[in-house]
ZAMARGU-4260 file (C-alpha; in steps of 0.2 Angstrom, whole numbers, plus 5000, padded with zeros to 4 digits):
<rodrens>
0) 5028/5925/5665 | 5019/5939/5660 | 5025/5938/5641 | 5016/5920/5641 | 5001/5926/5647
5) 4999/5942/5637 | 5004/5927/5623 | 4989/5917/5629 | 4976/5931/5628 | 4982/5938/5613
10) 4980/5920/5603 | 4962/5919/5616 | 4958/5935/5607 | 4962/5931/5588 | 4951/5915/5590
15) 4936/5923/5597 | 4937/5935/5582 | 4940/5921/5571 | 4924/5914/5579 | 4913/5931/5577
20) 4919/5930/5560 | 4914/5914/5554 | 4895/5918/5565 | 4892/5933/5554 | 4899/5927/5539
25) 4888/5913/5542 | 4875/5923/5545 | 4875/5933/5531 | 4876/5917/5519 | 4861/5909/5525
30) 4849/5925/5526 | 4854/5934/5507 | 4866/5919/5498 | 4864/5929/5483 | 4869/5946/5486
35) 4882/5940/5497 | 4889/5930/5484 | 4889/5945/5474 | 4898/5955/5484 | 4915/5944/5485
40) 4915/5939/5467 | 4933/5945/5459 | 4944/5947/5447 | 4959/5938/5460 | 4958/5920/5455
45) 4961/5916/5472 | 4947/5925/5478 | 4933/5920/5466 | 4937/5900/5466 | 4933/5904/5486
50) 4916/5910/5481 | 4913/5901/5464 | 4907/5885/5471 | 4891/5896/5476 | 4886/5904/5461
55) 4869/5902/5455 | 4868/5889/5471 | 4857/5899/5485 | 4856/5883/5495 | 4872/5876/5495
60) 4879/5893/5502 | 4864/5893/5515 | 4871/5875/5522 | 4889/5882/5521 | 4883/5897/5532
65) 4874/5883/5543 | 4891/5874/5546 | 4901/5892/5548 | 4888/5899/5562 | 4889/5882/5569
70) 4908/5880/5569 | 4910/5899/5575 | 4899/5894/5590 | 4908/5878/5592 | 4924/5889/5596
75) 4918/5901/5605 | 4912/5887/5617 | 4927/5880/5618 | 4935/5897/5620 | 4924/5899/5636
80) 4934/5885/5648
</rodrens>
């Protein structure tokens, strides 16, 4: 019984890192787009078509950090019952 409920907090813990993440991520993208943009541009193809979309587009990474902060709040709401 214990296992299942180290389990549990271990997979409660993962998602509220995965929410602080997507708050400050967020964050960061709505208050400087550009440099933040800057900072994970890259030479892994994989990496830059993540971050390419918001190139030379301030706003649209603002809007995307305004859905990030409010899906990372969203789950750490839900995290909370």
């Amino acid at each position: 019984m214990e296992d299942r409920s180290n389990l549990a907090l271990g997979i409660r813990r993962s998602a509220e890192m995965a929410a602080v993440f997507m708050i400050g991520d967020g964050l960061l993208g709505m208050l400087q787009p550009q440099r933040h943009i800057e900072l994970w541009r890259s030479d892994v193809g994989a990496v830059d078509a993540l971050v390419r979309p918001f190139a030379g587009r301030p706003r649209r990474r603002r809007a995307y950090g305004a859905l990030q902060l409010g899906a990372g709040v969203l789950l750490a709401s839900v995290l909370k019952r």
